[in-house]
RODO-2510 file (C-alpha; in nm, 4 decimals, decimal comma):
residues 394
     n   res          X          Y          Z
     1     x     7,9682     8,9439    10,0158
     2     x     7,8472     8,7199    10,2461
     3     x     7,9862     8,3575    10,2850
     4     x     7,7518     8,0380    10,2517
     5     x     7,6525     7,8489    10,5175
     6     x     7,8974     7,5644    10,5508
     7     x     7,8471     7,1983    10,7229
     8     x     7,9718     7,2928    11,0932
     9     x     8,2002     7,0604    11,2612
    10     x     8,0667     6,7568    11,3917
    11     x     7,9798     6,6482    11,0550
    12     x     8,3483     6,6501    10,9011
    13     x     8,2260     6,3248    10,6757
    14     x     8,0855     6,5819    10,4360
    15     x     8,3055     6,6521    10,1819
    16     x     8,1793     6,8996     9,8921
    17     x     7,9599     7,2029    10,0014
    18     x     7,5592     7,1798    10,0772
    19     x     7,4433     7,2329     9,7374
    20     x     7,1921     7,5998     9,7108
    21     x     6,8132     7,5278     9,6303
    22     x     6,9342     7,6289     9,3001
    23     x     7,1316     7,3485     9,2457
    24     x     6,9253     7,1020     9,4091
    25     x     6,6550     7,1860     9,2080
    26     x     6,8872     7,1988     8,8744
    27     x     6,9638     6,8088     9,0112
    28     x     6,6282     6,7198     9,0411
    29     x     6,5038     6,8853     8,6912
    30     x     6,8058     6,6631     8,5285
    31     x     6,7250     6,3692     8,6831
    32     x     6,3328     6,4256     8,5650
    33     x     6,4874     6,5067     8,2491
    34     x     6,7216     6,1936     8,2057
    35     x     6,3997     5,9417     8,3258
    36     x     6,2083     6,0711     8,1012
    37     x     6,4295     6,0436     7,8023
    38     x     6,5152     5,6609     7,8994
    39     x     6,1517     5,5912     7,8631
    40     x     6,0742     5,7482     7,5677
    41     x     6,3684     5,6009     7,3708
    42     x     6,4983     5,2767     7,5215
    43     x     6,3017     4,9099     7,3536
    44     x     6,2224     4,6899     7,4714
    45     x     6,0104     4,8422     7,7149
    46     x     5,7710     4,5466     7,8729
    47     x     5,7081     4,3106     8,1653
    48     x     5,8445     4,0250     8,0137
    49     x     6,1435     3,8706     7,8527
    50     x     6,3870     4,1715     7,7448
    51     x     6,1709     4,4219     7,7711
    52     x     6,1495     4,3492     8,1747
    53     x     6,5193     4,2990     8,1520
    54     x     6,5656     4,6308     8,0234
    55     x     6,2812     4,7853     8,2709
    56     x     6,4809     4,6581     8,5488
    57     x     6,7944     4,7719     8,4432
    58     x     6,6379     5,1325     8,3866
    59     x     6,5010     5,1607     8,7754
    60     x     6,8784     5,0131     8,8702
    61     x     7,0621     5,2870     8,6849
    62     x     6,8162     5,5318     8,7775
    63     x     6,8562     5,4895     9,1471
    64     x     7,2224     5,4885     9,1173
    65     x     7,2152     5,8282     8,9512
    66     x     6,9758     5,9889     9,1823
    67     x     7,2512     5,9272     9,4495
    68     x     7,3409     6,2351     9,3333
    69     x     7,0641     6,4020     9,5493
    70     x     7,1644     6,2508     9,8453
    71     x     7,4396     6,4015    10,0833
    72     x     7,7321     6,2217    10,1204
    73     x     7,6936     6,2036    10,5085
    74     x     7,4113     5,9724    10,4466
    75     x     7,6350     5,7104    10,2649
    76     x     7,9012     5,5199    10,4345
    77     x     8,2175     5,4981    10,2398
    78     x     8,1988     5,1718    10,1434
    79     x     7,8453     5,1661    10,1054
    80     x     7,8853     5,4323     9,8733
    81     x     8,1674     5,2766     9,6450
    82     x     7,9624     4,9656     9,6148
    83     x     7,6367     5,1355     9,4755
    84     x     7,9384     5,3247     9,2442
    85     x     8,0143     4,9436     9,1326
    86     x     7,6723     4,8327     9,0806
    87     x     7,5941     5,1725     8,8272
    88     x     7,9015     5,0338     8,6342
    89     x     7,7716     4,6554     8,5997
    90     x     7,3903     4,8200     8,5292
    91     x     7,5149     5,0807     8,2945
    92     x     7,7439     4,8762     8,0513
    93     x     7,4422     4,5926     8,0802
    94     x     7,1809     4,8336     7,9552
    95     x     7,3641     4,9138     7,6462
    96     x     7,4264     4,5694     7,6050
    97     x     7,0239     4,4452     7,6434
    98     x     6,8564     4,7409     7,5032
    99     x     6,8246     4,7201     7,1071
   100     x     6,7898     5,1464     7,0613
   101     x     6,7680     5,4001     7,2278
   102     x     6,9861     5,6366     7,4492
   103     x     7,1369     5,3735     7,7046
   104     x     7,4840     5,5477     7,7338
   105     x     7,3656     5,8301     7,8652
   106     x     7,4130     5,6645     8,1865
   107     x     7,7252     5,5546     8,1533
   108     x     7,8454     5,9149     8,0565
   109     x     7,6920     6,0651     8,3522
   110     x     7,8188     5,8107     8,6098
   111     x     8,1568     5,8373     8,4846
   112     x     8,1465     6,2295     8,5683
   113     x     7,9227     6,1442     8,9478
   114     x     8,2268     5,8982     9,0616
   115     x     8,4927     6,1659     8,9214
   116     x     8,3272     6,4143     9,1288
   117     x     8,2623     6,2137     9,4507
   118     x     8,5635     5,9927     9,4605
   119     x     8,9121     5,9788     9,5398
   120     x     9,1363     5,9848     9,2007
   121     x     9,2199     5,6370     9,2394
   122     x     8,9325     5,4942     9,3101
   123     x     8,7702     5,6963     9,0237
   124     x     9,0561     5,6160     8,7832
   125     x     8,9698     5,2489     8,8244
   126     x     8,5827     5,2670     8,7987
   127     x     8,6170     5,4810     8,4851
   128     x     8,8700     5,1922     8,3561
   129     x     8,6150     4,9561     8,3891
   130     x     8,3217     5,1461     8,2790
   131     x     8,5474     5,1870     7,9529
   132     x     8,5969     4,8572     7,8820
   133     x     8,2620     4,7065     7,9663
   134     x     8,0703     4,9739     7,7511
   135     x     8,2862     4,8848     7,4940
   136     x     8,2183     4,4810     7,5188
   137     x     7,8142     4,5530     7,5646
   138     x     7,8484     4,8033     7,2350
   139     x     8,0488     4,5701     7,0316
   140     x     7,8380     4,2986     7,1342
   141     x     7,5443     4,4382     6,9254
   142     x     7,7270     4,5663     6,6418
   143     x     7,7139     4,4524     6,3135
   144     x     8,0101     4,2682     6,1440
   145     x     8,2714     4,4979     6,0837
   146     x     8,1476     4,7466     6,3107
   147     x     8,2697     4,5783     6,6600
   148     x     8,6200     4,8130     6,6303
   149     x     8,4376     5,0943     6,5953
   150     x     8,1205     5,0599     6,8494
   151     x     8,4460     4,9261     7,1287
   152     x     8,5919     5,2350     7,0826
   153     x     8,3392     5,4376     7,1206
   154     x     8,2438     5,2639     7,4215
   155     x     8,5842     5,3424     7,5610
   156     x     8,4768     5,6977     7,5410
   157     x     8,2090     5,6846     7,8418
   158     x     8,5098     5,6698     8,0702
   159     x     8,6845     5,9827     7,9719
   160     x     8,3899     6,2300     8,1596
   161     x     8,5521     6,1258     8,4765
   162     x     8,8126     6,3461     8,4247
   163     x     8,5237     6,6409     8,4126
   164     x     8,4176     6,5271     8,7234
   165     x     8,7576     6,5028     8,8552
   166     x     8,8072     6,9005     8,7401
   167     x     8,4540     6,9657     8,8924
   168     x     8,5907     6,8087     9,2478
   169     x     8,9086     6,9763     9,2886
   170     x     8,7361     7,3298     9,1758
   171     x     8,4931     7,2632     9,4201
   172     x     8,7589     7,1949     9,6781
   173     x     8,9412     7,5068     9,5761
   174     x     8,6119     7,7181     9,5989
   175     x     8,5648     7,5578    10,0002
   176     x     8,9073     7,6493    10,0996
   177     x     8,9142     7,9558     9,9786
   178     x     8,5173     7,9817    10,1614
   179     x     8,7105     7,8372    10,5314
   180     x     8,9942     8,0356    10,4544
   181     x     8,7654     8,3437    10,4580
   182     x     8,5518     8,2005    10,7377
   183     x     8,8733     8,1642    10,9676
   184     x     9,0010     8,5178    10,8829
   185     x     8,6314     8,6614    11,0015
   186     x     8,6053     8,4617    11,3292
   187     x     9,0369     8,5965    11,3491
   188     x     8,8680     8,9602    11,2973
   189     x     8,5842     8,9324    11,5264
   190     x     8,8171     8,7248    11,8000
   191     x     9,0421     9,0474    11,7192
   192     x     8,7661     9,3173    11,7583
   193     x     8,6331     9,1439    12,1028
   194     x     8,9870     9,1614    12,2490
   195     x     9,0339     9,5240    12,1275
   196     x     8,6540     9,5910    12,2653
   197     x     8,7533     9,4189    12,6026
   198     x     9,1325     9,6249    12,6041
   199     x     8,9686     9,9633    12,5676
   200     x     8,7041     9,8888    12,8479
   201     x     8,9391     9,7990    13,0701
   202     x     9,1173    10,1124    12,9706
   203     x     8,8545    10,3405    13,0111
   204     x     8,7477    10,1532    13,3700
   205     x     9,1004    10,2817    13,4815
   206     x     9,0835    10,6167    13,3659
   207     x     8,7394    10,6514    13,5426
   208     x     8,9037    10,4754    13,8836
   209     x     9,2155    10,7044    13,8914
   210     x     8,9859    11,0226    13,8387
   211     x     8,7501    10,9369    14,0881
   212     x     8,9729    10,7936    14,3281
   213     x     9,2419    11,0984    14,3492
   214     x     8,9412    11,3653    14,3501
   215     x     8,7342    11,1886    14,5718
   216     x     8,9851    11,0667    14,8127
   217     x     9,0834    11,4609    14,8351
   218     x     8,7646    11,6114    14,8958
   219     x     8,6909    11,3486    15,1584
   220     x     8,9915    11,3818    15,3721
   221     x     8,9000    11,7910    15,3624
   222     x     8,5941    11,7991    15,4491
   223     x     8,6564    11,5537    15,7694
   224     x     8,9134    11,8076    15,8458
   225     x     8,6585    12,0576    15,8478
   226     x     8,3884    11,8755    16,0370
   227     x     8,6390    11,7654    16,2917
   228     x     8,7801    12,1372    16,3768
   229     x     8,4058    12,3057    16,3512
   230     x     8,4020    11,9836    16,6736
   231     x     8,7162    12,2139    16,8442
   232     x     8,5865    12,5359    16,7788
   233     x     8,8263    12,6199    16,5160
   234     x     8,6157    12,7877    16,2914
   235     x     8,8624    12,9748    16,0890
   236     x     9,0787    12,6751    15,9922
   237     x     8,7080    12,4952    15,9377
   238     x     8,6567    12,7516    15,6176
   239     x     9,0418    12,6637    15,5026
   240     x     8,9465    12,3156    15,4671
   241     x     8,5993    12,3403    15,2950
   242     x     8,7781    12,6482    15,0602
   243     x     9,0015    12,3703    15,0091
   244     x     8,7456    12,0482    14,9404
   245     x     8,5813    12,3238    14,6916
   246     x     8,9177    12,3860    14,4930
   247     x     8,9596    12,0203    14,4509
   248     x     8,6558    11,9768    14,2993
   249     x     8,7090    12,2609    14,0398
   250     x     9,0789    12,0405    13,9982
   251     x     8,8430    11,7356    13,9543
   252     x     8,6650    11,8807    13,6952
   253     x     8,9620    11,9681    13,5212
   254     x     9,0976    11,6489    13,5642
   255     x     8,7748    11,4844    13,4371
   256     x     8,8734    11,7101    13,0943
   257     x     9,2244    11,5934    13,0866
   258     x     9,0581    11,1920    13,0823
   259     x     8,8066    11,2278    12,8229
   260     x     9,1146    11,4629    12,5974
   261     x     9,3048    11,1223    12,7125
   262     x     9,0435    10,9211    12,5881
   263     x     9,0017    11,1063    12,2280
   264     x     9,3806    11,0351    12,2011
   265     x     9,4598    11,4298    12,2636
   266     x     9,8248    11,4895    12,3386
   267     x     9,8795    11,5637    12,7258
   268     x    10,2181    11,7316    12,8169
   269     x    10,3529    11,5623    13,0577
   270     x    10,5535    11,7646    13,2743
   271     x    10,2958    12,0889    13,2770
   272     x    10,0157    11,8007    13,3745
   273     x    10,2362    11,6698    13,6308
   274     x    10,2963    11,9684    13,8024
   275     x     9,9371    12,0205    13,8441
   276     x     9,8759    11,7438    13,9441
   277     x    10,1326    11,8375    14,2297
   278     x     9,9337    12,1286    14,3002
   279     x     9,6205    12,0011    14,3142
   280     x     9,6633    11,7935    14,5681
   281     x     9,8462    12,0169    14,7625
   282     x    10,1997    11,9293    14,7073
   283     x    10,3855    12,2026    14,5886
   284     x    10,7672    12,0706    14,6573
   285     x    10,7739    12,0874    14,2223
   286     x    10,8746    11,8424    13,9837
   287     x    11,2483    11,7003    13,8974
   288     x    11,3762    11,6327    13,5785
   289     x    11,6819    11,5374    13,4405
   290     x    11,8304    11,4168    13,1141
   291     x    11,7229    11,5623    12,7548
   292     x    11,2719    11,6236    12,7466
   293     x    11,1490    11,4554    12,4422
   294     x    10,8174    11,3932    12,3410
   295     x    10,6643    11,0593    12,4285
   296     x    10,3555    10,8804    12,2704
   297     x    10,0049    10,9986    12,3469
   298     x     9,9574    10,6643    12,4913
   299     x    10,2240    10,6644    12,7469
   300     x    10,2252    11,0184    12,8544
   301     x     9,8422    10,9216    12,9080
   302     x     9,9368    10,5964    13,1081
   303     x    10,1801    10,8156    13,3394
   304     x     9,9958    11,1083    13,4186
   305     x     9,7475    10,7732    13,5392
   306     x    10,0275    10,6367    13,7643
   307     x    10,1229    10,9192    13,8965
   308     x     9,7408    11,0549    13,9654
   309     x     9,7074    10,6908    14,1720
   310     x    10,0430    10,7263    14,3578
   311     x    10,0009    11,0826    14,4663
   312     x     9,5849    10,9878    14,5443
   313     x     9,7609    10,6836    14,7862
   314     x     9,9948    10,9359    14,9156
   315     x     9,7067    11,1420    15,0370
   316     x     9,4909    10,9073    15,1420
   317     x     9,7904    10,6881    15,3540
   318     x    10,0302    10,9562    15,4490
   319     x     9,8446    11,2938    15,4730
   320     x    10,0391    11,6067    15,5420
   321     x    10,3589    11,4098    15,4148
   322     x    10,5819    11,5819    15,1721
   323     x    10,5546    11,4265    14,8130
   324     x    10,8414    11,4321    14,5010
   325     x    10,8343    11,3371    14,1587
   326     x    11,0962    11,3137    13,8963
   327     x    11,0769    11,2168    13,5894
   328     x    11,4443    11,0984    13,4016
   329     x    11,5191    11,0711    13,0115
   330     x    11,7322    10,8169    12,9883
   331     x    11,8519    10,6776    12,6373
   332     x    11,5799    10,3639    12,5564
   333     x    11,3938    10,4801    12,8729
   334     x    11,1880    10,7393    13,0447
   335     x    11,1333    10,6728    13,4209
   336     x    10,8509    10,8209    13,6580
   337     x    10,9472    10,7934    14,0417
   338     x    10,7056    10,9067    14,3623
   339     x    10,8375    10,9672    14,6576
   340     x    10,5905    11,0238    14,9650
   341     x    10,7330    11,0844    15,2808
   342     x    10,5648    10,9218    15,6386
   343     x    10,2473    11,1191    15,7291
   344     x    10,2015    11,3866    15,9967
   345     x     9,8667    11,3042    16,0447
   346     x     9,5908    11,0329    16,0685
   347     x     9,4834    10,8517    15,7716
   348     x     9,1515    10,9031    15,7164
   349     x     8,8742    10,6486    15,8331
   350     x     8,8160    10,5793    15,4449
   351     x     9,2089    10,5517    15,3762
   352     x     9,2263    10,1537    15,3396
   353     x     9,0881    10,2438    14,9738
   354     x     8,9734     9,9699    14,7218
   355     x     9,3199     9,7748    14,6036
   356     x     9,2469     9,8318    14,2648
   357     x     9,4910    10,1238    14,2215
   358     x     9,8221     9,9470    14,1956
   359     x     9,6273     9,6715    14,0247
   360     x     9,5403     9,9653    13,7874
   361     x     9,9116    10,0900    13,7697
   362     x    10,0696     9,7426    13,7136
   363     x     9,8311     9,6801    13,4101
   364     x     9,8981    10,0011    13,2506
   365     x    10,3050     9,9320    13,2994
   366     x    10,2418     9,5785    13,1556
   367     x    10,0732     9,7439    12,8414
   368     x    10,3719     9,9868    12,7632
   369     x    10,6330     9,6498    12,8036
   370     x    10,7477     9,8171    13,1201
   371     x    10,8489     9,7391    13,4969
   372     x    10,7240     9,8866    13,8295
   373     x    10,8772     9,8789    14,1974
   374     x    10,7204     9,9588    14,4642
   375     x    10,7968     9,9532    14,8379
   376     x    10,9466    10,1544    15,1027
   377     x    11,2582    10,3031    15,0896
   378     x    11,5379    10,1347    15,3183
   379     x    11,7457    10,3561    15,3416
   380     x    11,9091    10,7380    15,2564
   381     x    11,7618    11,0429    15,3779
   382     x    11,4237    10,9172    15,2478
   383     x    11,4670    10,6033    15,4566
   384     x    11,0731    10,5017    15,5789
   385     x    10,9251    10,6513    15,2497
   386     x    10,7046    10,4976    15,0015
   387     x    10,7992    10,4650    14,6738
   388     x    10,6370    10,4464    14,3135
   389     x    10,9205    10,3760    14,0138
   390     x    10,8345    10,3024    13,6826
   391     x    11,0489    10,2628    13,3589
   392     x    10,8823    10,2493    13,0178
   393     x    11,1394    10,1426    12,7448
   394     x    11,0663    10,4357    12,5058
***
């Protein structure tokens, strides 16, 4: 269902909601209503002596209750609680000057107006002495033996403020619950942008590490085969663009394995590594030690990515260098190393590449709560090589 339009902020003196066309037209229609009543029954009725008195007091009371259809931004505070003091004075003198008619009807409905638009203590106080002056101005024009009675049941104007009250704190009740709601949609929406924003940037690194590894491939082949069709080596030539053509068929099955990624497909991880090793051109095999388990879709996902961008650098800045990956089950972890070995031949003229690969791998590591190291190795029998590790906690 949807939720009312609220006063935004900026205008935090409002207090009770912007009243429908509904109700503002029930307000008006009352008002109408009430004025017209007054006329009809309250005498005097002149422009002179009592009946101007009680003319007067008619347009006072009148205007106090058609504060009512005015918003409370409008009306200072104090402004506000003064008019409230003026309606009592007018109200109580009304039923004191007029000689019949339906005076208290006024006092009634103001006592319910300042329940509903002031503060309990304030309210308490003007319904206090609404009470008692109604009661004076009725007993004042009762007939012996009747003051008692006529006090008493001037007494009783004051008691609608407690409707008003109950009418106020409902109201309040009904607005929280309304900004309660409010907050919770602009939570889900704030919620559904970041999600939005997550998944693009997901998607923008699946589309980098596919294009990057395939392309960066096909490239370095086919200036290998322009460069020896230069030297006469014709033969070799042929290897190469054989080669550039197998790659692409690998590209398009690696495009496949992304959008399966993408539909949240299960990958298996060691079978898609070891293609991956094949593909581009490694075949030295994978390592793996402690017990295989199956990881979540989203990390076996996220390291098939890293290791598609590591072994896509290692071609692209070390070609013809040999090229291992293990992957260990720990207990609590699963780790993914890459080692590439120094290069026995050129990098390419393209091999600076764009940066945005280990930007792409330390994101993805961040997302699964997990560290990366990367760097050459100092020392061992792989002393000089570069290195790709990456534990996940899972």
């Amino acid at each position: 269902m949807p939720l009312r339009n609220r006063w935004v902020p900026g205008r935090a003196e409002e207090t009770e909601p912007r009243p429908t066309e509904r109700i503002r037209l029930a307000q008006w229609v009352w008002a109408v209503v009430l004025l017209v009543v007054e006329v009809l029954t309250l005498r005097p009725m002149g422009l002179s002596g009592r009946g101007l008195a009680v003319a007067l007091l008619l347009a006072v009371n009148f205007g106090v209750f058609a504060l009512r259809l005015v918003p409370r931004r409008f009306l200072p505070e104090r402004l506000f609680l003064l008019l409230m003091v003026v309606g009592v004075v007018a109200a109580a003198a009304l039923m004191a000057v007029a000689e019949s008619g339906t005076a208290s009807l006024f006092a009634f409905f103001l006592a319910a107006f300042i329940g509903y638009r002031l503060e309990a203590g304030q309210a308490t106080v003007l319904a206090v002495a609404l009470s008692l002056l109604s009661g004076v101005a009725l007993a004042s024009q009762a007939e012996p033996g009747q003051q008692g009675l006529l006090f008493m049941a001037g007494l009783s104007t004051g008691a609608l403020v407690l409707a008003g009250m109950s009418g106020r704190s409902r109201n309040q009740a009904v607005e929280a619950a309304i900004s309660a709601a409010e907050s919770a949609e602009r939570a889900a929406r704030a919620e559904a942008r970041t999600l939005v924003l997550t998944e693009r940037g997901r998607v923008a690194r699946d589309v980098h590490d596919v294009l990057a590894h395939s392309l960066a491939g096909i490239n370095m082949q086919l200036e290998l085969a322009d460069a020896l069709i230069e030297v006469g080596e014709t033969e070799k030539a042929r290897r190469a663009t054989a080669r550039a053509q197998s790659l692409v068929r690998e590209s398009l099955k690696q495009a496949q394995w992304t959008v399966r990624a993408l539909r949240e497909e299960a990958l298996p991880l060691l079978e898609s590594l070891t293609a991956l090793l094949e593909s581009s051109g490694h075949h030295e095999g994978l390592t793996v030690t402690g017990t295989v388990r199956e990881l979540p879709t989203r990390v076996t996902h996220d390291l098939l990515r890293i290791a598609q961008e590591a072994l896509t650098n290692a071609t692209r800045h070390a070609p013809g260098g040999g090229v291992r990956v293990a992957v260990a089950y720990d207990e609590g972890t699963t780790t993914l190393t890459i080692v590439n070995e120094p290069g026995t031949m050129p990098a390419s003229a393209t091999g600076t590449g764009s940066g945005m690969g280990l930007i792409g791998i330390r994101e993805r590591v961040a997302l699964m709560n997990g560290t990366v190291t990367t760097g050459l190795v100092p020392s061992g029998p792989r002393r000089g090589s570069w290195k790709v590790e990456v534990v996940i906690p899972v």
